[in-house]
DRENFI-132910 format. One record per residue: x negated, z, y of N, C-alpha, C in turn. Coordinates in steps of 0.2 Angstrom, whole numbers, padded with zeros to 4 digits, always signed. Atoms other than C-alpha are relative to their C-alpha. Last residue first. Layout:
! residues N
XZYXZYXZY ...
! end
This chain:
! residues 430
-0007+0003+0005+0042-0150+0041+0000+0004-0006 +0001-0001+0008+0031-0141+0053+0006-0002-0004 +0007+0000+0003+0029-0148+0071-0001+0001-0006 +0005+0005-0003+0045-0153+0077-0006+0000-0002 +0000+0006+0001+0057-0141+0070-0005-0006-0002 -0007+0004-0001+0046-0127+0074+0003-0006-0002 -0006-0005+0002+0034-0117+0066+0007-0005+0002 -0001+0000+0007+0020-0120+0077+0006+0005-0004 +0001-0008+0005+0024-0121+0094+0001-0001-0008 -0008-0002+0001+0022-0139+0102-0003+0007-0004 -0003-0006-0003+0003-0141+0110+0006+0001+0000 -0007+0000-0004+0002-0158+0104+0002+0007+0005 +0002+0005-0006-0016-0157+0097+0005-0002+0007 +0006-0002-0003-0011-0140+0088-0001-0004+0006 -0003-0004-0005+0006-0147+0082-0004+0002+0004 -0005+0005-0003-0003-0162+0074+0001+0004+0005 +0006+0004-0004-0014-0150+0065+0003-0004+0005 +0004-0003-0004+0001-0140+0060-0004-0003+0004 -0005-0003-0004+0010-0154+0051-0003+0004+0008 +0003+0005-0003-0007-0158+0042+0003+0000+0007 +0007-0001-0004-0006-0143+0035-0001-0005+0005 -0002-0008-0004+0012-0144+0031-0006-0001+0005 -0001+0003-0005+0007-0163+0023+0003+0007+0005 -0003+0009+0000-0003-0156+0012+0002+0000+0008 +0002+0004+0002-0005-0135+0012+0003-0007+0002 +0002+0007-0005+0000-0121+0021-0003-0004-0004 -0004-0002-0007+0006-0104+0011+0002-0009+0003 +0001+0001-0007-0004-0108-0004+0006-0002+0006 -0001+0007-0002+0004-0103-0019-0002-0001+0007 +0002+0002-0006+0002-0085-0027+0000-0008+0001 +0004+0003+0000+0012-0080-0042-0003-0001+0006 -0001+0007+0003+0023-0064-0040-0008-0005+0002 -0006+0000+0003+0019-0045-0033+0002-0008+0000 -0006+0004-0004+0001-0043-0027+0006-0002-0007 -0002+0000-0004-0008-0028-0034+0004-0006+0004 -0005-0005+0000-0006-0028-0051+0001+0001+0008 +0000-0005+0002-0013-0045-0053+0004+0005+0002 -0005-0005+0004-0011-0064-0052-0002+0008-0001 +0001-0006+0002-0019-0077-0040+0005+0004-0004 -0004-0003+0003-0020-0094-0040-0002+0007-0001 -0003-0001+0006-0036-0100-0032+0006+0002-0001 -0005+0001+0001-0040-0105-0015+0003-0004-0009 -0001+0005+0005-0056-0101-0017+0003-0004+0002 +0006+0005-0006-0055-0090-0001-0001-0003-0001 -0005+0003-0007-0038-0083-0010-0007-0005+0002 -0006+0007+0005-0050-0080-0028+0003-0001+0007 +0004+0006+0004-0062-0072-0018+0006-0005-0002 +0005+0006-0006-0050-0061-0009-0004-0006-0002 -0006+0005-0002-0042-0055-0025-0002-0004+0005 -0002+0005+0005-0058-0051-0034+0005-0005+0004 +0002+0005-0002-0062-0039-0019+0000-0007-0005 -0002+0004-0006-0048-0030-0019-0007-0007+0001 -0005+0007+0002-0051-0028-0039+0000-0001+0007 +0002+0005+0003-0068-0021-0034+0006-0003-0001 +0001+0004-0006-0062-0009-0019-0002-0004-0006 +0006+0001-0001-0051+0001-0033-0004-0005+0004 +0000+0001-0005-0033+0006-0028-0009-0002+0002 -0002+0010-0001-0026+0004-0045-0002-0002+0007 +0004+0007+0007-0037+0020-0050+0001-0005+0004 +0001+0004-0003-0027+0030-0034-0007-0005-0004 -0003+0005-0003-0015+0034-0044-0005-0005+0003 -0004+0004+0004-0024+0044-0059+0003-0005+0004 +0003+0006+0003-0033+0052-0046+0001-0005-0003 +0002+0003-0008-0018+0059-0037-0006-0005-0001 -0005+0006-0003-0011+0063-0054-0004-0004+0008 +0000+0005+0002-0026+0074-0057+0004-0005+0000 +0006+0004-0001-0024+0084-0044-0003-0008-0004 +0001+0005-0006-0008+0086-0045-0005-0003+0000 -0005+0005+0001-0009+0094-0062+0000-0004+0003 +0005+0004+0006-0023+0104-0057+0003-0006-0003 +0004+0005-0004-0012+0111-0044-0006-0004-0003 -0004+0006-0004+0001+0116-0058-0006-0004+0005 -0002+0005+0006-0013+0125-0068+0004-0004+0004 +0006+0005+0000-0021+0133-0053+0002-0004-0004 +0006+0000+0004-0004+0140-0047-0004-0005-0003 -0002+0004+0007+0005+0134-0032-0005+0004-0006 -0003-0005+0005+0005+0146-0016+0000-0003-0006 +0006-0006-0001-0005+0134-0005-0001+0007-0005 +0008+0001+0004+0003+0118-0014-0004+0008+0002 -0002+0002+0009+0022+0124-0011-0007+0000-0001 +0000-0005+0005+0017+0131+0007-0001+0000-0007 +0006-0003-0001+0012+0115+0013+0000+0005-0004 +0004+0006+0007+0030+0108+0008-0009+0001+0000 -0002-0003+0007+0039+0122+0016-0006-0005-0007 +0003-0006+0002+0030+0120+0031-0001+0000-0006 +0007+0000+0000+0033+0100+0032-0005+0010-0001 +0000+0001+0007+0051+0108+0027-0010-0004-0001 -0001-0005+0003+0050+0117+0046-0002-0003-0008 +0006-0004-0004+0043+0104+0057+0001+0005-0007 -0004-0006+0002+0055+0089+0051-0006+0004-0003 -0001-0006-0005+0045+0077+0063+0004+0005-0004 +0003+0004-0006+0047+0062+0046+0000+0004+0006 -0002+0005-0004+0056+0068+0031-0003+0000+0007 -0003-0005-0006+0043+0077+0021+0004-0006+0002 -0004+0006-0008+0036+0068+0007+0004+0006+0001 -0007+0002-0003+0026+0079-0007+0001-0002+0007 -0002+0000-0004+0011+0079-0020+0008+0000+0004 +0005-0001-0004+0006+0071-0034-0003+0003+0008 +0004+0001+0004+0019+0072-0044-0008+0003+0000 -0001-0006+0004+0033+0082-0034-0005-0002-0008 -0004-0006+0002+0035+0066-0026+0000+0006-0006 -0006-0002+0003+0023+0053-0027+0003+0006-0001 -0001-0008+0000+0010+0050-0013+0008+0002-0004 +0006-0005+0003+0003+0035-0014+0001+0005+0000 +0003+0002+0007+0016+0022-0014-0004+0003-0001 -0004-0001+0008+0027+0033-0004-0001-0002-0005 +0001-0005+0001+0015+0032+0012+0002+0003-0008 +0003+0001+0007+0019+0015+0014-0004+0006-0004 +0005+0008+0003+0030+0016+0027-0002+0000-0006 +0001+0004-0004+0037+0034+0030-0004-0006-0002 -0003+0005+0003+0041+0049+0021+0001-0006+0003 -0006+0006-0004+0028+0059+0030+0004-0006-0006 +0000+0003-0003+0013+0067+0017+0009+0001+0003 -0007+0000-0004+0008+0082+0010+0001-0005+0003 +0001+0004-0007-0007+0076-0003+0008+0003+0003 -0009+0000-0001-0012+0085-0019+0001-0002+0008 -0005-0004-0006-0032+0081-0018+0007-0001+0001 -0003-0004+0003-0044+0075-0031+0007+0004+0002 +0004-0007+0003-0056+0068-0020+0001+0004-0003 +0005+0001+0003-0050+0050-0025-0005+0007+0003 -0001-0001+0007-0034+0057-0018-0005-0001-0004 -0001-0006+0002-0042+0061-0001+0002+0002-0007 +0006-0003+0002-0050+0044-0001+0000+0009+0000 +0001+0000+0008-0033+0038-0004-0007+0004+0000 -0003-0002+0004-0026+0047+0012+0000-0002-0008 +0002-0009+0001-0040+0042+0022+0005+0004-0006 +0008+0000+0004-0039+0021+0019+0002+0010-0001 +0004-0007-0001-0018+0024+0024-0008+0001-0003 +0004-0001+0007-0008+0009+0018-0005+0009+0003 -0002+0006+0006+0004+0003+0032-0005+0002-0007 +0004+0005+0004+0004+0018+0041+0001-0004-0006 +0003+0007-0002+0014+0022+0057-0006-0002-0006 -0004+0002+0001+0024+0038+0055-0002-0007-0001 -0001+0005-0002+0009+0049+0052+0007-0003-0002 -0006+0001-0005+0011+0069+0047+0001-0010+0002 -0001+0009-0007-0003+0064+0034+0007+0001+0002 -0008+0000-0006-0008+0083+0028-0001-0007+0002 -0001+0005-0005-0021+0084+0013+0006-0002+0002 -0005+0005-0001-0021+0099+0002-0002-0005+0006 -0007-0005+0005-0035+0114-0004+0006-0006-0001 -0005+0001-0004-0052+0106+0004+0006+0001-0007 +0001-0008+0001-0069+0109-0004+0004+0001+0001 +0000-0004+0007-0070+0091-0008+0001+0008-0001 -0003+0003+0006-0064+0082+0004+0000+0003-0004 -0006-0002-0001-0075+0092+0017+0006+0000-0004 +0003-0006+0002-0090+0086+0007+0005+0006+0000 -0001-0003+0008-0084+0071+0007+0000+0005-0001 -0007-0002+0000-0082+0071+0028+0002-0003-0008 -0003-0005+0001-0100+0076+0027+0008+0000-0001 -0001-0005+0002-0105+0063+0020+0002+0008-0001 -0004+0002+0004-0098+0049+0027-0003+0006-0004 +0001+0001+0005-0103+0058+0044+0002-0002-0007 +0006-0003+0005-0093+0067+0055-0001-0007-0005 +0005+0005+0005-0084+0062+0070-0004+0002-0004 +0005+0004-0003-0074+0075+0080-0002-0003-0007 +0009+0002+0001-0075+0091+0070+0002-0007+0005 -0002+0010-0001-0056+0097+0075-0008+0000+0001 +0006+0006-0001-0055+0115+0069+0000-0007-0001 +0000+0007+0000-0041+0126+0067-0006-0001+0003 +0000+0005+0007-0040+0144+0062+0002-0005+0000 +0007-0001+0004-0046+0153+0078+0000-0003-0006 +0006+0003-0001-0034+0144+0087-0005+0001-0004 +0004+0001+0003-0019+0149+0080-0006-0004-0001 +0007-0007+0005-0011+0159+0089-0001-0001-0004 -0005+0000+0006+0005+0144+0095-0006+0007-0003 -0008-0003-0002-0001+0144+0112+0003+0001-0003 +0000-0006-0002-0020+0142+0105+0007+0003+0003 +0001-0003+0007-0015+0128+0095-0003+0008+0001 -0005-0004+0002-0007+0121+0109-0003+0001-0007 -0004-0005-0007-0023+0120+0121+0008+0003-0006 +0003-0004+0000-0034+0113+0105+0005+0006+0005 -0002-0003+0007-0020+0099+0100-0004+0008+0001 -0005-0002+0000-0020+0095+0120+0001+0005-0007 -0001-0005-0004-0038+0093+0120+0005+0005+0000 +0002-0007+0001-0040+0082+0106+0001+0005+0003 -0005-0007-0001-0025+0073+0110-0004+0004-0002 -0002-0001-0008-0038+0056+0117+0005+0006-0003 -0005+0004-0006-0046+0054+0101+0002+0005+0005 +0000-0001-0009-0059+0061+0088+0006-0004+0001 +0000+0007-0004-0059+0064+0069+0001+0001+0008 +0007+0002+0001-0058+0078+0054+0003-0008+0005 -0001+0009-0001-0045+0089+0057-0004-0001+0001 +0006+0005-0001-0047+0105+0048+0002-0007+0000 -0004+0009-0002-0032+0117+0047-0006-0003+0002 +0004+0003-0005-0036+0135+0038+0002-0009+0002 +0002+0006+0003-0025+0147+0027-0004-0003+0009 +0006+0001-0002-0025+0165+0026-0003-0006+0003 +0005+0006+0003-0011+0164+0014-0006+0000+0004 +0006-0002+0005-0007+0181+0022-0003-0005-0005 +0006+0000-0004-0003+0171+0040-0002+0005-0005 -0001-0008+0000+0014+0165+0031-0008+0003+0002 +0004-0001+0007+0012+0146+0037+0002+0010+0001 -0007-0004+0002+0025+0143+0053-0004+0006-0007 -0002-0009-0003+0010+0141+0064+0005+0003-0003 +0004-0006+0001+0005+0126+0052-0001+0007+0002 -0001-0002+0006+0020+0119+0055-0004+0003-0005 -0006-0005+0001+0017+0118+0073+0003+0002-0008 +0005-0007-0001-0003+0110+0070+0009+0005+0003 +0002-0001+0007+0008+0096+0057-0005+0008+0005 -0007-0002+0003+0021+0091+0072-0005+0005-0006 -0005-0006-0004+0008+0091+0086+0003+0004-0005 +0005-0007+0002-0003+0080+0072+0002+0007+0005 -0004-0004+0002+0011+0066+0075-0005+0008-0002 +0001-0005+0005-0003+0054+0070+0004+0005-0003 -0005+0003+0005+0007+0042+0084-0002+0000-0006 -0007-0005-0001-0001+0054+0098+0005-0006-0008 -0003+0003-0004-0019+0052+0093+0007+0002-0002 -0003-0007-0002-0034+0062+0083+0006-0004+0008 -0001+0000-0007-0038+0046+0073+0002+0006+0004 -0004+0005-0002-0038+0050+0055-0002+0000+0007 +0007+0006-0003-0044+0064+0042+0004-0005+0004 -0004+0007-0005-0031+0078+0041-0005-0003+0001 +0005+0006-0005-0036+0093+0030+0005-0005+0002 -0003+0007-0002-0027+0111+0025-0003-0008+0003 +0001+0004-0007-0038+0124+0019+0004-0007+0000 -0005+0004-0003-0033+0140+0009-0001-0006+0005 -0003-0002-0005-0049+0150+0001+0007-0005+0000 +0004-0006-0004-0058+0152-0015+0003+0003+0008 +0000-0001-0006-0048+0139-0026-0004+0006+0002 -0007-0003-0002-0052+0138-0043-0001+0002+0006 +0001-0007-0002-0064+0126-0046+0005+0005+0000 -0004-0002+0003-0057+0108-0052-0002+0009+0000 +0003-0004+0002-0068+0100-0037+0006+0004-0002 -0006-0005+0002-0066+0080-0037-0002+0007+0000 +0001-0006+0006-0080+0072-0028+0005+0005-0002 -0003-0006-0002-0079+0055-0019-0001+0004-0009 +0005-0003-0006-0091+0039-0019+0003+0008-0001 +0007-0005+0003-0084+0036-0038-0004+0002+0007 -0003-0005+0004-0065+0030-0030-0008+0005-0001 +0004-0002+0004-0073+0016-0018+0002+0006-0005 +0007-0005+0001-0060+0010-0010-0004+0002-0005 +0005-0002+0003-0046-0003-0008-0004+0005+0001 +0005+0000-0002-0037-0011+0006-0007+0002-0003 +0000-0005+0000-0023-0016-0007-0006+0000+0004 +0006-0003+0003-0018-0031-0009-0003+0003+0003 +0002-0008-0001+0003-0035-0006-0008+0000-0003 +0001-0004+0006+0005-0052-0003-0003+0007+0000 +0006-0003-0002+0016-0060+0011-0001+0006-0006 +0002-0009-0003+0028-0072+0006-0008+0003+0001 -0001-0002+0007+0036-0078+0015-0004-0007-0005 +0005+0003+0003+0034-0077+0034+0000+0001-0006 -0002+0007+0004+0048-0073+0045-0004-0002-0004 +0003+0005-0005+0038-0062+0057+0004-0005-0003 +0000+0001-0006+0047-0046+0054-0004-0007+0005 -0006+0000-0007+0054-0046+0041-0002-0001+0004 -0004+0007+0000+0040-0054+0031+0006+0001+0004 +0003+0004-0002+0030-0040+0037+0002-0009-0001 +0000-0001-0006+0039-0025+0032-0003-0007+0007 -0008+0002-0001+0041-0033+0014+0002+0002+0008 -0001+0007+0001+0022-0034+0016+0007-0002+0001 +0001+0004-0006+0021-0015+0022-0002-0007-0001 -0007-0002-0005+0032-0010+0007-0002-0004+0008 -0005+0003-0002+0021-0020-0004+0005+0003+0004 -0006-0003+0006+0005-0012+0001+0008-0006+0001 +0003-0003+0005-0012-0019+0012+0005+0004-0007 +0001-0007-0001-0006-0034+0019+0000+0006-0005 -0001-0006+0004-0008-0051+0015+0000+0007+0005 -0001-0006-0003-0005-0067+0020+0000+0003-0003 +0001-0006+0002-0013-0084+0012+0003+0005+0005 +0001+0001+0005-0014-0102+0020+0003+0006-0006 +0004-0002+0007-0013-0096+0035+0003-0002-0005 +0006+0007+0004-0006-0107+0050-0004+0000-0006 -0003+0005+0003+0011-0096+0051-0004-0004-0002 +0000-0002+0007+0000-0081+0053+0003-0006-0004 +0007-0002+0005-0005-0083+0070+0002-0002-0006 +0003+0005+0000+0012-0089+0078-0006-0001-0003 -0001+0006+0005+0020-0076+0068-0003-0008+0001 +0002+0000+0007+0011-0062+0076+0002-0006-0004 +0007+0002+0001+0015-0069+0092-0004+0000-0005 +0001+0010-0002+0033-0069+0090-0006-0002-0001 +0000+0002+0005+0028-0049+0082+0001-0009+0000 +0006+0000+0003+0021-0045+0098+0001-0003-0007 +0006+0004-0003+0036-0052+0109-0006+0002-0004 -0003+0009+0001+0050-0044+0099-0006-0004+0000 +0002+0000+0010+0038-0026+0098+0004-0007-0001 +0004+0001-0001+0041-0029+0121-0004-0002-0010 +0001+0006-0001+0057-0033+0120-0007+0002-0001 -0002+0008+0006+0060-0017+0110-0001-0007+0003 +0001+0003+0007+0049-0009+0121+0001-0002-0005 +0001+0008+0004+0058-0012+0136-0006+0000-0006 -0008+0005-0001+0066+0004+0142-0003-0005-0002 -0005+0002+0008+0051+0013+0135+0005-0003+0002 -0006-0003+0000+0040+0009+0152+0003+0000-0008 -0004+0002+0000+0021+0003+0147+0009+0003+0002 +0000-0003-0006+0007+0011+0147+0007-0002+0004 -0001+0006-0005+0001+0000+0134+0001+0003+0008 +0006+0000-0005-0009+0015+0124+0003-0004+0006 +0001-0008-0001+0005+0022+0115-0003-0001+0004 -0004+0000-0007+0013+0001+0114-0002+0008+0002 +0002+0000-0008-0002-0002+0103+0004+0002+0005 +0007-0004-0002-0001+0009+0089-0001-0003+0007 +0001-0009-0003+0019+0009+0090-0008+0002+0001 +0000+0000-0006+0017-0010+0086+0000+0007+0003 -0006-0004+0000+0010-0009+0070+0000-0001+0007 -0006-0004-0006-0003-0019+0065+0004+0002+0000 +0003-0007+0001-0015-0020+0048+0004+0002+0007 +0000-0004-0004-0011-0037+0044-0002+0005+0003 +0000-0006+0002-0023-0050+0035+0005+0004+0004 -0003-0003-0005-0023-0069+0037+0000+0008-0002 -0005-0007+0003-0031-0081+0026+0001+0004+0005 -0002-0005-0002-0037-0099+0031+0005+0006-0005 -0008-0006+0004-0045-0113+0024-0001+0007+0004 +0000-0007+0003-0054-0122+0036+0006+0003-0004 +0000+0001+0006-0048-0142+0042-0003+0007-0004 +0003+0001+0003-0054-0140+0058+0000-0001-0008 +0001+0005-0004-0039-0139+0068-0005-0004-0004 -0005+0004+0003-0032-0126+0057-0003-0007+0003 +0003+0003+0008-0050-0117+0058+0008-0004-0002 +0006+0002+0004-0048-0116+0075-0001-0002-0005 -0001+0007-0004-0030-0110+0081-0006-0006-0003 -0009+0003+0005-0031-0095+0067+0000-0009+0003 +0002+0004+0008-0048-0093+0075+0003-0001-0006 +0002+0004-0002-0040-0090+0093-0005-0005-0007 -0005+0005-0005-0025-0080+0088-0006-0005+0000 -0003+0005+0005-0036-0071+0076+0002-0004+0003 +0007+0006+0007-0049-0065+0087+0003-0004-0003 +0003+0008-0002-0033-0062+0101-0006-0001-0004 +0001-0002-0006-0019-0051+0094-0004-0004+0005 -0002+0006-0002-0018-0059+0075+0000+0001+0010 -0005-0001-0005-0028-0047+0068+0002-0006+0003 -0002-0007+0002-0039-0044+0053+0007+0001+0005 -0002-0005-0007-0042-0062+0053+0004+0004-0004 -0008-0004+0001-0049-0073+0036-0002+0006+0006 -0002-0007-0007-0059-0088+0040+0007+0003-0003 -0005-0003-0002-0067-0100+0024+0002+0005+0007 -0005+0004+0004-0079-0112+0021+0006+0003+0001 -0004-0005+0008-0087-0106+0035+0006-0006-0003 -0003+0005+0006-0095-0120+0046+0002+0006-0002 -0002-0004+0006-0105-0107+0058+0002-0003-0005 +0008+0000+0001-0111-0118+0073+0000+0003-0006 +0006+0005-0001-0095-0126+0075-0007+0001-0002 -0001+0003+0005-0084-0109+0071-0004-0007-0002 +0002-0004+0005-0093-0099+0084+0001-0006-0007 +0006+0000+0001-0091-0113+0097-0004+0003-0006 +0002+0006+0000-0070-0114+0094-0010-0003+0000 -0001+0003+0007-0069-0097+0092-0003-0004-0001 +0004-0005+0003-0078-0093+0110+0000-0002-0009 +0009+0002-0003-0068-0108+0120-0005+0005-0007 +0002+0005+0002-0052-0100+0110-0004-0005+0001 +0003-0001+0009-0056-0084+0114+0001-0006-0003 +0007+0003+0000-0059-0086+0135+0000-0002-0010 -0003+0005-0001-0039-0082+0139-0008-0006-0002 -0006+0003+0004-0039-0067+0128-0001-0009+0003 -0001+0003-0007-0057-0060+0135+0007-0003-0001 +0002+0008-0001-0061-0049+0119+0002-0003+0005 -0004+0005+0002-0055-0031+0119-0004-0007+0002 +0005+0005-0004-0063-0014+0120+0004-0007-0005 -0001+0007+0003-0055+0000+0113-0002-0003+0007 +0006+0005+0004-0063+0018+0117+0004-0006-0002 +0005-0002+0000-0050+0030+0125-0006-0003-0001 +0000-0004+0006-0034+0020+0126-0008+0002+0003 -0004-0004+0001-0027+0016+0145+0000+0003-0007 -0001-0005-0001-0043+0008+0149+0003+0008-0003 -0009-0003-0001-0043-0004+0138+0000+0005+0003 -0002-0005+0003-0062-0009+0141+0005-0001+0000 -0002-0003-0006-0069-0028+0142+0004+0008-0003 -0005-0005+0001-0077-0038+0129+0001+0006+0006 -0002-0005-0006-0089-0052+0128+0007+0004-0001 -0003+0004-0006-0088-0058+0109+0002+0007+0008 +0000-0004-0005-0103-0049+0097+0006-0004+0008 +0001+0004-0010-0106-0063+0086+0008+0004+0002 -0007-0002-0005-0111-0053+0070+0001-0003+0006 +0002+0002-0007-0120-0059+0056+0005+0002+0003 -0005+0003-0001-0120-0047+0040-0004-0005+0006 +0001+0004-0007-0133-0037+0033+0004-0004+0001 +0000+0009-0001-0127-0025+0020-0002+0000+0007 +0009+0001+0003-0131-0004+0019+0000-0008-0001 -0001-0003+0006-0112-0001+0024-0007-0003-0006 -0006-0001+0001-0115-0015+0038+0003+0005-0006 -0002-0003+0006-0129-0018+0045+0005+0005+0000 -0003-0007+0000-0130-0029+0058+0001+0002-0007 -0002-0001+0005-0140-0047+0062+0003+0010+0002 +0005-0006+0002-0136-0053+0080+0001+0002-0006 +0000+0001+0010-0125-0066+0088-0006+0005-0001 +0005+0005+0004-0121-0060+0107-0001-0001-0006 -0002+0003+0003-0114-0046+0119-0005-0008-0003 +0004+0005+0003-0119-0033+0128+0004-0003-0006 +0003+0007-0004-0109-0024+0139-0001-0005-0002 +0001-0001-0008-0102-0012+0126-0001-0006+0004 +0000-0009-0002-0096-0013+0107-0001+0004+0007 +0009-0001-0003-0094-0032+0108+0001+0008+0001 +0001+0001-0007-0077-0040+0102-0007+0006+0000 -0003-0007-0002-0077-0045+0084-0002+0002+0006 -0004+0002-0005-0081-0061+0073+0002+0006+0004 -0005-0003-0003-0091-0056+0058-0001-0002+0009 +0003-0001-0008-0101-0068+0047+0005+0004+0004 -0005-0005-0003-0104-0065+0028-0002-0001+0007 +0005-0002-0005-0115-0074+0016+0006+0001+0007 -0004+0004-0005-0108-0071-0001-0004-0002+0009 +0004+0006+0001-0119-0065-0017+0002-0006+0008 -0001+0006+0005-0108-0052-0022-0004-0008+0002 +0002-0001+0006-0116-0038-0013+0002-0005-0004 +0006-0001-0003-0110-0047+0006-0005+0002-0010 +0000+0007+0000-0093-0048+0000-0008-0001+0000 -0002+0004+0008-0092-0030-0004-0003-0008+0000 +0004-0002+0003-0101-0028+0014+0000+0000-0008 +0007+0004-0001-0089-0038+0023-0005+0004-0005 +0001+0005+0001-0075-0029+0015-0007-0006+0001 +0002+0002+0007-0079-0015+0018-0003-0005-0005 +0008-0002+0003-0084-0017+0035+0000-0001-0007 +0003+0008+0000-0065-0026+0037-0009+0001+0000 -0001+0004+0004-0057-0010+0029-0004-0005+0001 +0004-0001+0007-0067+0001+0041+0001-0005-0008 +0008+0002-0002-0061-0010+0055-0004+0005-0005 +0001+0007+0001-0042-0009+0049-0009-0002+0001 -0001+0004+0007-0042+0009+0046-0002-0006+0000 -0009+0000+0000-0048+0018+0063+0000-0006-0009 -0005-0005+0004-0065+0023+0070+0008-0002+0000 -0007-0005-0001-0073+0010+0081+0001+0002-0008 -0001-0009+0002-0092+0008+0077+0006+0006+0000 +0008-0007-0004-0089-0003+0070-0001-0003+0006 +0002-0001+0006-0073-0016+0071-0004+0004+0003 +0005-0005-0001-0058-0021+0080-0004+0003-0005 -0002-0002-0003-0048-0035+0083-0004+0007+0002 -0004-0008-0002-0055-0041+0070-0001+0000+0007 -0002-0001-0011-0060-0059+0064+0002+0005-0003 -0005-0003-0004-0069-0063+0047-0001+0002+0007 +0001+0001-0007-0081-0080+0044+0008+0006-0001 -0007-0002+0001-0086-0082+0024+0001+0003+0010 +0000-0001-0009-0098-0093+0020+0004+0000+0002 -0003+0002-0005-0096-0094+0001-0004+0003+0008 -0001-0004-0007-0107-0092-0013+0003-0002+0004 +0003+0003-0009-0105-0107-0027+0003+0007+0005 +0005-0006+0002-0096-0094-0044-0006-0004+0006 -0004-0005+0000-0079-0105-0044-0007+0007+0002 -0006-0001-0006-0086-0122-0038+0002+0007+0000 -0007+0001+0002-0099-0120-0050+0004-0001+0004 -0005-0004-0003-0118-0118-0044+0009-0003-0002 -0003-0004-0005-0131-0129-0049+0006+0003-0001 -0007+0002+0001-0141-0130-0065+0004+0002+0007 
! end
């Protein structure tokens, strides 16, 4: 008996901007993804710029999955430590080949920057359904751009125009929380854009209701300057030095140095360590043994490490910033700081390191408790249904779903394409 329209495999074509082996949110989420997708029966192709010299289609494993990867030539960014970038003016050439030999029934971009840009362009041309993903901010890239600050507001103007020339041809937008969706309709125009959640695996991680043995504070993330990690290794010099307590960042970037020179100026060298890249196992292990979890960050739209701290069980100190506030409930499961405030970032460390076990059990559990609705099976349910182009309804997106771009819209666009008018306007989209 064949296959149902609803339960037929797809052949599914994601873009990123950035994926393995880079370290950072959106390119773990787009592995996930691929690799969820991949377990359900899908056949999975990834779009993304080339990890070194070499470049080309080739199978890859991806969270124990085999995908298809077409490796697009890719040049370094200098001015960040490791990012490697696609050829901007070659991507639509590169798309347009990839999409041709590949058919997918669907393309969803992790970035509108250049893979999206150029396979946004593509599958409207083509008649592909399309879905669009966020995961930008502009303060990640203007760190690296190198830029003068007298013009980065024109400069966050012009990335988000861009943005919305991407995202206007989707069918679907999502980003991963509603605050960073309501941050995302503002800023490109685009309505609306649904909140679904990056997701995780909850049962990889291991709660431990022990009673504490020592004091250790953790940070998982990028070790970069829009982490704020300055803010969180001076608020750990303020700590009372008979809690004993310890600071363990778990990850690499370009302030590692700096973070190790002022952690020795502040005399607290000998109780801070930056492991660099570990392991998915050991940095559970870490999770697990760990007293609270510190995210100083002003720039995250969801935070993958700060759930899989809560699915360790972990009271979490966060930044009262972005999307931060959906998973870290005040005084429930943790506490919000106001944003570089060194001192109450103290105070609020303090609170859990001092806390009794019965209060911090409290936490703990609440942290679990939230991050349930965070599990990678319903994300992946949503997507399926989108690449369907089904109706979607659950906890994680907020009202009914209606495809963005349809009918005579669609066709609008395609038009706009061949004309080379800008989409969006007047003239091209009615």
């Amino acid at each position: 008996m064949p296959d149902s329209p609803e339960s037929k495999p797809l052949r599914i074509l994601i873009g990123a901007d950035t994926f393995l082996p880079d370290i950072n949110g959106a390119a773990i989420f787009a592995a996930r993804l691929a690799a969820g997708l991949v377990r359900r029966g899908h056949e999975v192709h990834i779009v993304a710029p080339a990890a070194d010299r070499k470049h080309g289609t080739w199978q890859e494993v991806v969270e124990g999955e085999t995908v298809t990867a077409h490796r697009l030539y890719s040049w370094r960014w200098y001015p960040h430590p490791w990012l490697r970038f696609a050829i901007p003016w070659r991507i639509e050439q590169n798309a347009a080949t990839i999409l041709d030999a590949v058919k997918p029934d669907v393309v969803h971009f992790q970035s509108h920057i250049i893979t999206g840009r150029g396979l946004s362009k593509g599958a409207v041309e083509r008649g592909i359904r399309l879905i669009g993903t966020n995961h930008f901010m502009p303060e990640n890239l203007l760190e690296h751009s190198k830029l003068p600050h007298v013009i980065y507001n024109f400069a966050i103007r012009q990335a988000w125009a861009a943005a919305h020339r991407s995202f206007v041809r989707a069918e679907a937008v999502t980003s991963p929380t509603r605050k960073a969706a309501d941050f995302l309709e503002k800023a490109i125009n685009i309505h609306p854009v649904l909140a679904v959640s990056c997701g995780i695996r909850a049962s990889d991680y291991t709660p431990n209701f022990e009673p504490r043995t020592e004091n250790t504070i953790v940070f998982v993330g990028r070790i970069t300057g829009e982490k704020q990690l300055d803010k969180l290794m001076r608020a750990f010099a303020l700590l009372d030095p008979a809690l004993k307590a310890k600071l363990v960042l778990v990850g690499h970037g370009e302030e590692e140095g700096r973070l190790r020179s002022l952690a020795n100026q502040l005399g607290v060298g000998g109780r801070v360590t930056i492991t660099g890249y570990v392991p998915d196992d050991e940095l559970r292990r870490i999770l697990t043994s760990a007293t609270v979890f510190a995210m100083p960050s002003i720039a995250e739209l969801q935070s993958i490490a700060t759930m899989e701290a809560m699915a360790s069980g972990l009271p979490i100190v966060a930044a009262n910033a972005m999307a931060l506030p959906h998973l870290v409930h005040h005084k429930k499961n943790g506490y919000l700081f106001e944003p570089g405030d060194i001192d109450e970032l103290a105070r609020r460390l303090t609170d859990i390191l001092t806390m009794d076990q019965a209060k911090l059990d409290e936490f703990k559990r609440e942290s679990l408790r939230i991050v349930e609705a965070h599990d990678i099976d319903r994300t992946l349910d949503i997507f399926e249904a989108l690449y369907r182009g089904e109706k979607v309804i659950g906890d994680m997106i907020v009202g009914d779903f209606q495809p963005r771009v349809k009918g005579a819209k669609r066709a609008a666009l395609k038009k706009a394409l061949r004309l080379g008018r800008p989409e969006g306007s007047p003239e091209s989209v009615s």
